[in-house]
C-alpha positions in Angstrom: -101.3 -1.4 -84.9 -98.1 -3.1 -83.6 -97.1 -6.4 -85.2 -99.4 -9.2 -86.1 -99.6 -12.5 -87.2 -102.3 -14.2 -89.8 -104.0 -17.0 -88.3 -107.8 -18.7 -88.1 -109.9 -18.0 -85.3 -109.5 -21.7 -84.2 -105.8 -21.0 -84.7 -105.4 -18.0 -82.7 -108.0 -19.7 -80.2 -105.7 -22.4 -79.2 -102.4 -20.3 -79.3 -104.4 -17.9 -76.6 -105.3 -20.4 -74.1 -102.0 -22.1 -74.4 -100.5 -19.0 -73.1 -102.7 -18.6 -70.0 -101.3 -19.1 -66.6 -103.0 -18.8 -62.5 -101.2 -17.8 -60.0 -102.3 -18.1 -56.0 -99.7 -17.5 -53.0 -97.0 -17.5 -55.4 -97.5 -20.9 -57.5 -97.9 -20.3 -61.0 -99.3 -22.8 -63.3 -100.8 -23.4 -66.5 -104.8 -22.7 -66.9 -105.5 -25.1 -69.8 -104.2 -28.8 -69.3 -105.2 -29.2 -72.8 -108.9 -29.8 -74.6 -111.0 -32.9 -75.2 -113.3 -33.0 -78.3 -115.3 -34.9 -80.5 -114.8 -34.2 -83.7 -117.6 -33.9 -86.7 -119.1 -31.4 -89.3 -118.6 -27.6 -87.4 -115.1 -28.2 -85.5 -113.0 -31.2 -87.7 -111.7 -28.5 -90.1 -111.3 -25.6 -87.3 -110.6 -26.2 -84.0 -110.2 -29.7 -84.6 -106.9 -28.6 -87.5 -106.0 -25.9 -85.2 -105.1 -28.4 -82.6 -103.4 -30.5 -85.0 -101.1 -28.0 -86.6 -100.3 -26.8 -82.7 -99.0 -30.7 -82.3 -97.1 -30.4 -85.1 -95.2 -27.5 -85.0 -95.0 -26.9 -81.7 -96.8 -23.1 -81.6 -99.0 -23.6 -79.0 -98.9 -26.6 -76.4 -102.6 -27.3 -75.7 -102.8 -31.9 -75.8 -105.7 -32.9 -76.8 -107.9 -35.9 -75.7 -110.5 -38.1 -77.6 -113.5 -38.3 -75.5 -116.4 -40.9 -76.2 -119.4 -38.7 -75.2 -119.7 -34.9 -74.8 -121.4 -34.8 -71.2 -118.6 -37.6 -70.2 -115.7 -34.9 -71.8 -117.2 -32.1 -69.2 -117.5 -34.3 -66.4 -113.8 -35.9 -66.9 -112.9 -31.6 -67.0 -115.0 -31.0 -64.1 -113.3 -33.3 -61.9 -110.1 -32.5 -62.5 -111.1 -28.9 -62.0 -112.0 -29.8 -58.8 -108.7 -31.9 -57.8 -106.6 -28.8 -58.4 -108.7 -26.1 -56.6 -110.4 -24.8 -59.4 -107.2 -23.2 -60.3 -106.7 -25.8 -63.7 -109.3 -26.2 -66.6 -109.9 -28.4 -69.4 -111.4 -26.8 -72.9 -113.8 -29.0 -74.4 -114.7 -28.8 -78.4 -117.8 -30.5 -80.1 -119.3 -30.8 -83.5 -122.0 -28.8 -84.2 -126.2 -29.6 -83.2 -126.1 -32.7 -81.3 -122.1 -32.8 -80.4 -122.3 -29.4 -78.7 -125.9 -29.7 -76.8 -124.5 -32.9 -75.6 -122.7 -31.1 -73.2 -125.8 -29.3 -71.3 -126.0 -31.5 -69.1 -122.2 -31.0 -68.0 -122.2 -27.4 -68.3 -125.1 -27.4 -65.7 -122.9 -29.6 -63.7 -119.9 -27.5 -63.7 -122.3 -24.2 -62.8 -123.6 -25.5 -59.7 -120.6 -27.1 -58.3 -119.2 -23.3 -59.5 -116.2 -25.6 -61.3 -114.2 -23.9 -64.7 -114.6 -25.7 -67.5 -114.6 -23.8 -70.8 -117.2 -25.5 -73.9 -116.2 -24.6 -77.6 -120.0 -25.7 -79.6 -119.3 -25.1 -82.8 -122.6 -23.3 -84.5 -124.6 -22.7 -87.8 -122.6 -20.3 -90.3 -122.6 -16.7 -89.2 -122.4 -15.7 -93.1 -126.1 -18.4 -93.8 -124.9 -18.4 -96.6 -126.0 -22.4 -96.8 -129.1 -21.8 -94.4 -130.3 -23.9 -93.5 -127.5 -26.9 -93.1 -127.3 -30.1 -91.5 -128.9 -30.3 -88.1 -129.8 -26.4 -88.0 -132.9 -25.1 -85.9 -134.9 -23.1 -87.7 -136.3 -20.7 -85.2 -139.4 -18.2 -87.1 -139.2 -16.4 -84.1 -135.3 -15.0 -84.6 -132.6 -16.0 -87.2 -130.0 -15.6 -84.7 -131.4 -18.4 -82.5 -129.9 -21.9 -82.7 -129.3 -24.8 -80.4 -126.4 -23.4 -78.6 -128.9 -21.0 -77.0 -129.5 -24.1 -74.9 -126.6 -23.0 -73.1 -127.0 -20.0 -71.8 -129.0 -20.3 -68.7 -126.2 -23.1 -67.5 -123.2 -20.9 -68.5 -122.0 -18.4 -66.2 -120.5 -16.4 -69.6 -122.1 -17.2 -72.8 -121.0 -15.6 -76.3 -121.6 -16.5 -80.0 -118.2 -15.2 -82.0 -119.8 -14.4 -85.2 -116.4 -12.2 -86.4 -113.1 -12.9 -86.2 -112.0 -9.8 -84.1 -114.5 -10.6 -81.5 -113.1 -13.4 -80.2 -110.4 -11.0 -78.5 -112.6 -9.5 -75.9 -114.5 -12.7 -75.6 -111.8 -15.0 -74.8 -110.0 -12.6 -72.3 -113.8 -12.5 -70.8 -114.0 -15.9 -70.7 -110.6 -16.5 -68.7 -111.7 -14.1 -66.4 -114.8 -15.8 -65.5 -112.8 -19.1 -65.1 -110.8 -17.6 -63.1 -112.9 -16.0 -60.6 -113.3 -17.8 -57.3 -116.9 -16.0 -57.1 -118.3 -16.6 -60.8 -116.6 -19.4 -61.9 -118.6 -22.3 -63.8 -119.2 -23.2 -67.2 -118.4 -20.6 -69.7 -119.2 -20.9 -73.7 -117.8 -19.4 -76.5 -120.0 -20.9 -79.7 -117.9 -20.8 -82.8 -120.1 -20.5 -86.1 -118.2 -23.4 -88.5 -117.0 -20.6 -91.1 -115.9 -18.5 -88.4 -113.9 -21.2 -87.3 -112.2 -21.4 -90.3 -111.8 -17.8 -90.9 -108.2 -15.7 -91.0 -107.5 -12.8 -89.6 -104.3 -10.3 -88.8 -104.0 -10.6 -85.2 -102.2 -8.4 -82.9 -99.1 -10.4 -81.2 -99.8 -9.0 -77.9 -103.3 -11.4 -77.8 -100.8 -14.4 -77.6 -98.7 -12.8 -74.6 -98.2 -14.6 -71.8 -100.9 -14.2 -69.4 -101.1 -14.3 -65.2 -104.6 -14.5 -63.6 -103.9 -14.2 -60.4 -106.8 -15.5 -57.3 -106.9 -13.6 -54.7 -107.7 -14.3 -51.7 -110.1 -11.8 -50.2 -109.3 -10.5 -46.7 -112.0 -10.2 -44.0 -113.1 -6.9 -43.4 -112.0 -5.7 -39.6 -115.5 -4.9 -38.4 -117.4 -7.9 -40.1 -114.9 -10.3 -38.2 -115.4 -8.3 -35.0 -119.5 -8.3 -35.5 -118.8 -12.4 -36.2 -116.9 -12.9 -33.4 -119.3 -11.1 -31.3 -121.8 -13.3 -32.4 -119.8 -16.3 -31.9 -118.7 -15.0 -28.2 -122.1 -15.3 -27.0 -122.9 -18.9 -27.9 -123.9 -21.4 -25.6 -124.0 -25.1 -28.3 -122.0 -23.4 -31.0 -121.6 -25.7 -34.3 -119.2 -25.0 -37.4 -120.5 -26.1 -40.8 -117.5 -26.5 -43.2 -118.3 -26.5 -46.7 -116.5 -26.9 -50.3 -115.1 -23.5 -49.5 -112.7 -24.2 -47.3 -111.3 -27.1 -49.5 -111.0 -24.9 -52.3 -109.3 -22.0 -50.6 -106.5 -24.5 -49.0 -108.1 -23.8 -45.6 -107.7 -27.4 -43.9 -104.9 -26.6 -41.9 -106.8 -23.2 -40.3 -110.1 -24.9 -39.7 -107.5 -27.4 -37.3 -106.2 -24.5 -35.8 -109.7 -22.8 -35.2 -111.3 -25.8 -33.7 -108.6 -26.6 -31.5 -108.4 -22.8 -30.5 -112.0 -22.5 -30.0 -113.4 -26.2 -29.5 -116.5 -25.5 -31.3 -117.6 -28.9 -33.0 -117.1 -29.5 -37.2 -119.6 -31.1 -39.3 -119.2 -30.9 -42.9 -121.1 -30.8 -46.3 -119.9 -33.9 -49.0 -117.8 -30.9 -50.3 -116.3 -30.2 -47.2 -115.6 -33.7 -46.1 -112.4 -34.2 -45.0 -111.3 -30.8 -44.4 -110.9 -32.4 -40.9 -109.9 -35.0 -40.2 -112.6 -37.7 -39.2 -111.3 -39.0 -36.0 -110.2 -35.3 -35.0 -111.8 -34.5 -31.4 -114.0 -31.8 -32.9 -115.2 -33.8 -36.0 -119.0 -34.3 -35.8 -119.6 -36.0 -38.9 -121.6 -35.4 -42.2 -124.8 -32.6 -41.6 -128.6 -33.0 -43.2 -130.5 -35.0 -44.8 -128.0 -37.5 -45.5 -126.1 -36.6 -42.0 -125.0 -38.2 -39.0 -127.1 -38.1 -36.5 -124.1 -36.9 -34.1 -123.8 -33.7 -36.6 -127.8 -33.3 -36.4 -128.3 -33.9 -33.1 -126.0 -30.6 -32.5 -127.5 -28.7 -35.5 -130.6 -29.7 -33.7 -130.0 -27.4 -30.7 -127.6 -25.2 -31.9 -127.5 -21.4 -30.9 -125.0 -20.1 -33.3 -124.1 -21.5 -36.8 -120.8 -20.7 -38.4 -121.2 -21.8 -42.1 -117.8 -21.1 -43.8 -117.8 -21.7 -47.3 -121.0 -23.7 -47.8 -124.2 -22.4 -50.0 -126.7 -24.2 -47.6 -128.3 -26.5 -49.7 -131.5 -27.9 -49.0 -129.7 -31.3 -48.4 -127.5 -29.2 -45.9 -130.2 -28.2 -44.4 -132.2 -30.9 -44.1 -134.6 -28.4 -46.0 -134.8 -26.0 -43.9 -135.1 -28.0 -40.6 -131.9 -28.8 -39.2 -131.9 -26.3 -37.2 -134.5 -26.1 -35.0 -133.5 -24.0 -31.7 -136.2 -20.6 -32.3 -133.0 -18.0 -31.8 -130.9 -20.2 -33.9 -128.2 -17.2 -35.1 -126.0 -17.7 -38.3 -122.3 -16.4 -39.0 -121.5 -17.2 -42.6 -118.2 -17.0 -44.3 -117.9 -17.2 -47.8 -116.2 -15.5 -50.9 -119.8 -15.2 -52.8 -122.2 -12.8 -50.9 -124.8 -14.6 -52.7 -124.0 -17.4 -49.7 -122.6 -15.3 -47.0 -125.7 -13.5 -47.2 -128.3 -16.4 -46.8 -130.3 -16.9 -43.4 -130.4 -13.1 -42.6 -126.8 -14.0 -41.1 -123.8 -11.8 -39.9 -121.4 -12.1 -42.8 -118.1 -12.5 -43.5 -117.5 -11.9 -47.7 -113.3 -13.3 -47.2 -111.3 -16.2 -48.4 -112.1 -19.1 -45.9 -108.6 -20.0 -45.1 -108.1 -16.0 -44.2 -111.3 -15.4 -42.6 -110.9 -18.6 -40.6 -107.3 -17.2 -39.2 -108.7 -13.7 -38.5 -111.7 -15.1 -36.5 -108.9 -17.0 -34.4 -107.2 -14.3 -33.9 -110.1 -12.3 -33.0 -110.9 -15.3 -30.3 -108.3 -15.7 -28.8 -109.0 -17.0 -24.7 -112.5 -17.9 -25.8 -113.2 -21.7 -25.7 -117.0 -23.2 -26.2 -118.7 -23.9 -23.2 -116.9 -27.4 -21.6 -120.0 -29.1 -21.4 -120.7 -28.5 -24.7 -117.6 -29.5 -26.3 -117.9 -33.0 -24.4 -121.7 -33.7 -25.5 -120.1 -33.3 -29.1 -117.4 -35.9 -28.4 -119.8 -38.3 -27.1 -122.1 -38.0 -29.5 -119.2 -38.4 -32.5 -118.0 -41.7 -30.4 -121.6 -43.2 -30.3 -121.6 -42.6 -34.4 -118.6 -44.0 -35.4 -120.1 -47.5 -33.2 -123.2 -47.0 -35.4 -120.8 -46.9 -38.1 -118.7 -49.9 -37.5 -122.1 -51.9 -37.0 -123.1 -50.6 -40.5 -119.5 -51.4 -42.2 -120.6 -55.0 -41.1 -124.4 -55.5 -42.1 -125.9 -58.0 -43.9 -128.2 -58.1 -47.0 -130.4 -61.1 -47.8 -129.3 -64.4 -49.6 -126.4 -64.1 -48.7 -125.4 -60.9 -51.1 -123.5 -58.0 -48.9 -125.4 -54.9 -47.7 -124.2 -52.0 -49.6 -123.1 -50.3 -46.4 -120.5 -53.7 -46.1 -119.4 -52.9 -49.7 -118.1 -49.1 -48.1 -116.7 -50.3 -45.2 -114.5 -52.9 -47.2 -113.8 -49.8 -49.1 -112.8 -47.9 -46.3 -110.6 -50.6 -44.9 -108.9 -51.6 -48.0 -107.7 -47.9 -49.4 -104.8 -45.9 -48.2 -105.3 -42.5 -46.7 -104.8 -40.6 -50.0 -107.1 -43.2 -52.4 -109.5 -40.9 -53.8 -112.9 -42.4 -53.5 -115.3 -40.8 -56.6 -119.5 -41.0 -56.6 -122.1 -39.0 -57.4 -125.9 -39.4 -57.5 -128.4 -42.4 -56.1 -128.4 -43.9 -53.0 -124.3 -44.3 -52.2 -123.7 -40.5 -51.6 -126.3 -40.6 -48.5 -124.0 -43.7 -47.4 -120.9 -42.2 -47.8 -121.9 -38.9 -46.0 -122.8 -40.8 -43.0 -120.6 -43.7 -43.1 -117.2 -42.7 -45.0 -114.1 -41.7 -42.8 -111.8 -39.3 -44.8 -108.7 -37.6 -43.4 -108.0 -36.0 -46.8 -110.6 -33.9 -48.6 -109.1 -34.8 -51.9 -109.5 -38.3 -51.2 -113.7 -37.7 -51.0 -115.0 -37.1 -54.3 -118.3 -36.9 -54.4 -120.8 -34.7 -56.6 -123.3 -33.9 -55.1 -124.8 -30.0 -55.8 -126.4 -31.5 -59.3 -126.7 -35.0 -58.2 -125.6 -36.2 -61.5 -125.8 -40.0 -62.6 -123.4 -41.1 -65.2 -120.8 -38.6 -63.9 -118.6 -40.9 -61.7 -116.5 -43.0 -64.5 -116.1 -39.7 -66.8 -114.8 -38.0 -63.5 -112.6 -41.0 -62.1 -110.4 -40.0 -65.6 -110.6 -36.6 -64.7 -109.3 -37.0 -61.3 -106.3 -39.3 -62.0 -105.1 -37.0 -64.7 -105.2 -34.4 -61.9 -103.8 -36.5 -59.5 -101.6 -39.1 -60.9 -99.7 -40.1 -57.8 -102.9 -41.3 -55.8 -105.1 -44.2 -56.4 -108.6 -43.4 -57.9 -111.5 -45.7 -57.3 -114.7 -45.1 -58.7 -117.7 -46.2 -56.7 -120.6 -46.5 -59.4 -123.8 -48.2 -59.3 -125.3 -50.5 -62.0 -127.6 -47.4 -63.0 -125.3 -44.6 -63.2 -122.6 -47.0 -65.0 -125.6 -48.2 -67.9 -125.6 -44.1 -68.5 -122.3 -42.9 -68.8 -119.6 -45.9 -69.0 -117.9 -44.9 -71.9 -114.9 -43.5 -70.8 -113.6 -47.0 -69.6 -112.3 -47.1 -73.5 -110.8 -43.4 -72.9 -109.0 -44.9 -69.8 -107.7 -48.0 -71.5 -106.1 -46.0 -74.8 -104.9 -43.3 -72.7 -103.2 -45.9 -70.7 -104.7 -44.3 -67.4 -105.1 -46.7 -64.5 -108.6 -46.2 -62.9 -110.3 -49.2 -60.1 -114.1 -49.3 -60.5 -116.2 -50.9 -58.2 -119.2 -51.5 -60.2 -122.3 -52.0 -57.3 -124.5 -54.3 -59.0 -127.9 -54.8 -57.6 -130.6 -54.5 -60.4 -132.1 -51.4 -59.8 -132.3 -47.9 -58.3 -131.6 -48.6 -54.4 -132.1 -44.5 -53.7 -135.0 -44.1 -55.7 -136.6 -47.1 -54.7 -136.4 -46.2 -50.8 -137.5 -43.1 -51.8 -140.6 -44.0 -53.8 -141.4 -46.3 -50.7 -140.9 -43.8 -48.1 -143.3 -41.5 -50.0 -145.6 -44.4 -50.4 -145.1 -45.1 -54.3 -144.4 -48.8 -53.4 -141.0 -48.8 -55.7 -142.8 -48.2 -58.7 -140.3 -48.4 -61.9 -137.3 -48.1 -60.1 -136.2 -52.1 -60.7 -134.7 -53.2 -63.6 -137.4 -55.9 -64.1 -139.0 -57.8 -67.1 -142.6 -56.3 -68.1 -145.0 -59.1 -66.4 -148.0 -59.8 -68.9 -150.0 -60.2 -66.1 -150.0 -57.0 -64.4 -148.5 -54.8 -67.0 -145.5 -53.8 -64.9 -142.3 -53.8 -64.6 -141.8 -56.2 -61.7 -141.1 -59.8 -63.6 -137.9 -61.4 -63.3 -134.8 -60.0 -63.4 -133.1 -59.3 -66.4 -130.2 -61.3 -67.4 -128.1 -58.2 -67.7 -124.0 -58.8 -67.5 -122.4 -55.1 -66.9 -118.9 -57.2 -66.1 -118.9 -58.6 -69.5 -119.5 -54.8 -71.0 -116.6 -53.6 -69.4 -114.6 -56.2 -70.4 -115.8 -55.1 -73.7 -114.3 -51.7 -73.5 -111.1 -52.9 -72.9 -110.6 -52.9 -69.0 -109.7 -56.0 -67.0 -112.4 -57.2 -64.3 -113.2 -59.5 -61.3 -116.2 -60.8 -60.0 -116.2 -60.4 -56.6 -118.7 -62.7 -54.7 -119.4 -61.5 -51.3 -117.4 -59.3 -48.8 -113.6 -61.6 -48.4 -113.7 -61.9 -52.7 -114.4 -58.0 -52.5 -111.0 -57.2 -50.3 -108.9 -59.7 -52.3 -110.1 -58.4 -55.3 -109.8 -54.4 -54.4 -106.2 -55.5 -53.5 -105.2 -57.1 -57.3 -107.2 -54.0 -58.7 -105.1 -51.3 -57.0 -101.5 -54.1 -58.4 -102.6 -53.6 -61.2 -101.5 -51.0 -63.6 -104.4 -51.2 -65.9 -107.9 -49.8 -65.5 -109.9 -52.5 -63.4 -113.2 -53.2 -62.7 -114.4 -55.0 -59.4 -117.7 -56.5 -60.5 -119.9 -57.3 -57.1 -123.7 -57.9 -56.5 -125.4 -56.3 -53.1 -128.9 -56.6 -51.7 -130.8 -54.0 -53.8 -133.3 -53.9 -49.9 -130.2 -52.6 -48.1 -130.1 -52.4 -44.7 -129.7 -48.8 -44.9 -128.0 -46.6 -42.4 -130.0 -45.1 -39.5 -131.3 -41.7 -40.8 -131.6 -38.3 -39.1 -132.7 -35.8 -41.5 -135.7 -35.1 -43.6 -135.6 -34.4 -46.9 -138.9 -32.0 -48.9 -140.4 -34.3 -51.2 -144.2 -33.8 -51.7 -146.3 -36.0 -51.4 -149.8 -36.2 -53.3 -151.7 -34.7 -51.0 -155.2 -36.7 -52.2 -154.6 -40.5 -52.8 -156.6 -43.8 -53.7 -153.6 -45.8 -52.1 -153.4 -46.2 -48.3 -149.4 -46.2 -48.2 -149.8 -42.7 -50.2 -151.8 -41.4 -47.7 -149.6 -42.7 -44.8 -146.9 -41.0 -46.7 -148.2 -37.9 -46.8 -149.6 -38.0 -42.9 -146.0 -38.1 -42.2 -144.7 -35.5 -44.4 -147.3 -33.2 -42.8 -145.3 -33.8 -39.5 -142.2 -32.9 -41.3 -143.3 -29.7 -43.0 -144.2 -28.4 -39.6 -141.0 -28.3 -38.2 -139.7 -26.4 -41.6 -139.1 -22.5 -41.4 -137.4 -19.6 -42.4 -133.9 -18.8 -40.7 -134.4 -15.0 -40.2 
């Protein structure tokens, strides 16, 4: 059998992932920057003493970080998954029952962003021989069922090590995964707490030295000569970049292939940035949340060229964006699952090496001139619209939250990474945000998630340590998910937050009133005795004197000239800092151009219901099938 070595399976877990390695275009690098956990009942005596006795003797090098909530430990791994490309994870451990399903919510997070990010729940004891124990379901369908099952349908490789010897196979399975550009997400190994605990004579050769490498997938010959065809024959032409170009390093060749080719860019929030925002054939942000220069063009666009984008409904507009009736699509992306969507001509390649075959393949073919200039002048009439948004007012004298991004956008550098994720600021920043960088747009947006932006902004600057990070969080996201301000401040790592107080849920609430739900509970109000609602006076809520609680230092920031004073002490500073500042929770918001499928009750009582749903009638007309 070869030499081997006796060890737990917590033990030989953490020597394994120590030694795994990616490698893309010639740069290796290690897989694992090291775990965050939680420790309690399932994992302190395993994974959680494997880990120590790794710091201590130096066997394995896998750091390990002390999280302050589970779903905050996969978000902080998600985003710095993210920072470097996907090609970098974080494993995360938790304590058995609650601990572990504490992190469904970030697993299904990490699966539809299609992010690596390995979870270690520890589980019920394989042997029973305590059944049944602290916090153990007690399924009378199956005895094999427990609460880890939760995982399963948000982990893109699930397995329950219930021997020693099968954690072999199942970690080399679960690297694999992680490492695949196609099926990458969340992946869970559940570790029963005996087995955890348990020794075993290991081969050596499992704690080899290990090289994933990510390929990058060529175009096939003919399927870029069937795109290109495609491409050839369009009159209003219009490139969609998405996350998949950022991913694959592909910025410089979507340059190249716009200038070649002058067809105009608009991008998805994970695509922003992949060109430059005052580049000639930048359109802006596309769907719901677009520009309206980037939906005016998706509008009347012949041909389609989606490279690396999954089309969400958001993207889409739900399925109205585009609206010419011979609308064509030519979709490049490394998951046929995407390439394949909207009946389109596909391209299954590597973005950055599709996008250089499909200029070569071009070459002397420009976009109609006339084309090319309506784009131009309809990207210079946007950015006005932006620069009159940057500068709107809100009521009593608090700052329109639009105001609050524009003094954002002035204030930070070209590399500040800008981090935000669900509620009504994404929209904004997809319309209004100019990035040059894609690493400096951070914004999560294929689950939506709130209480994910502080937990990333830790993420990120652990990825990226030589950029600034601000965190852009609303007062309902940060009353979800703040606790990783105390990570930041023990871990000595330097985060700005601008914390966007204005009482309530500003997306939701537009929302509900579009759809004719008058706002209903989405304030944070006082119950009124009189009507029974939630719409008395505000509550005497002070989220600057909670973070100061946690250990960072803030400033109040009243109104717009505090704002850019403080935003420049925050980024001095060289502790985490949080920029405390009210806005009008009424807006003005920025002009929208998309639509957006959210039914509406189609019977009502209440006129502004049925208003509502007289209007989403229009809308649903327009919606189709691309085929």
């Amino acid at each position: 059998m070869g030499e081997t070595v006796r060890l737990t399976v917590s033990q030989a877990l953490v020597r394994f992932l120590a030694a795994q390695y990616t490698e893309r275009d010639g740069v290796e690098q290690r897989l694992f920057a090291g775990a965050w956990g939680i420790f309690g009942h399932g994992n302190v005596a395993g994974f959680g003493q494997a880990l120590l006795q790794a710091a201590d003797t130096g066997e394995a090098d896998l750091p390990y970080y002390l999280a302050r909530n589970e779903q905050a430990m996969v978000h902080a791994s998600v985003a710095y998954a993210k920072t470097h490309n996907r090609l970098r994870a974080f494993a995360c451990t938790a304590s058995t029952g609650p601990g572990s399903t504490n992190m469904v919510t970030g697993a299904a997070l990490a699966t539809t962003n299609r992010i690596p990010v390995l979870l270690l729940p520890s589980d019920m004891f394989a042997t029973r021989a305590p059944d049944p124990v602290l916090q153990q379901l007690e399924d009378t369908r199956a005895g094999d069922v427990t609460v880890n099952d939760s995982l399963r349908p948000v982990s893109k490789y699930w397995d329950r090590v219930i021997r020693p010897e099968q954690l072999i196979p199942a970690a080399q399975a679960a690297v694999r995964v992680l490492t695949d550009p196609v099926e990458t997400g969340a992946v869970t190994l559940c570790l029963p707490q005996d087995v955890q605990a348990e020794a075993f004579d290991w081969p050596v050769e499992f704690f080899r030295r290990r090289v994933w490498h990510v390929g990058r997938p060529p175009a096939e010959p003919d399927a870029v000569a069937r795109a290109a065809e495609a491409i050839r024959s369009a009159r209003r032409p219009l490139l969609v970049a998405g996350g998949g170009v950022v991913y694959s390093g592909g910025e410089a060749e979507l340059r190249a292939f716009a200038e070649a080719t002058g067809v105009p860019v608009a991008d998805t929030h994970a695509g922003k940035g992949a060109l430059a925002w005052d580049h000639p054939a930048s359109v802006g942000g596309i769907g719901s949340t677009g520009a309206r220069s980037a939906n005016d063009l998706a509008r009347d666009a012949d041909v389609v060229i989606g490279v690396g984008t999954r089309y969400s409904d958001f993207t889409t507009a739900s399925h109205t964006a585009f609206r010419n009736p011979d609308v064509r699509f030519v979709n490049v992306n490394v998951a046929r699952l995407d390439a394949a969507k909207h009946a389109a001509t596909q391209v299954v390649a590597d973005a950055r090496e599709a996008l250089a075959a499909l200029r070569s393949e071009l070459e002397g073919w420009h976009a109609p001139a006339d084309h090319r200039q309506r784009a131009e002048e309809a990207a210079t009439s946007w950015q006005a619209e932006v620069d009159r948004c940057h500068r709107a007012e809100g009521r009593d004298g608090l700052p329109a939250q639009t105001a609050v991004l524009g003094t954002l956008n002035d204030t930070l550098d070209d590399r500040d990474v800008i981090i935000n994720a669900a509620g009504s600021m994404p929209g904004d920043l997809q319309m209004l945000w100019r990035a040059r960088d894609p690493k400096t747009y951070h914004v999560e947006y294929a689950y939506s998630c709130m209480g994910y932006e502080v937990a990333a902004g830790l993420g990120v600057k652990m990825a990226a340590p030589d950029r600034e990070v601000v965190v852009l969080v609303g007062d309902g996201s940060y009353l979800m998910m703040a606790q990783e301000v105390a990570t930041m401040v023990s871990e000595g790592i330097k985060v700005v937050i601008v914390l966007v107080q204005n009482h309530g849920f500003a997306s939701i609430g537009a929302l509900s009133e579009d759809l004719g739900s008058q706002r209903f509970g989405t304030r944070y109000r006082y119950r009124d005795p009189g009507t029974g609602r939630l719409d008395g006076g505000v509550l005497p809520v002070d989220l600057a004197a909670n973070a100061a609680s946690l250990g960072a230092h803030v400033i109040r920031a009243d109104g717009l000239p505090d704002l850019r004073e403080a935003l420049v002490e925050a980024k001095a500073s060289e502790t985490t800092t949080v920029v405390h500042v009210e806005t009008d929770l009424y807006g003005p918001n920025p002009p929208g151009s998309g639509w957006w499928d959210v039914p509406v009750s189609e019977v009502s009582e209440l006129d502004s219901t049925r208003e509502a749903r007289r209007v989403y009638d229009e809308h649903k007309q327009q919606q189709r099938h691309y085929l």
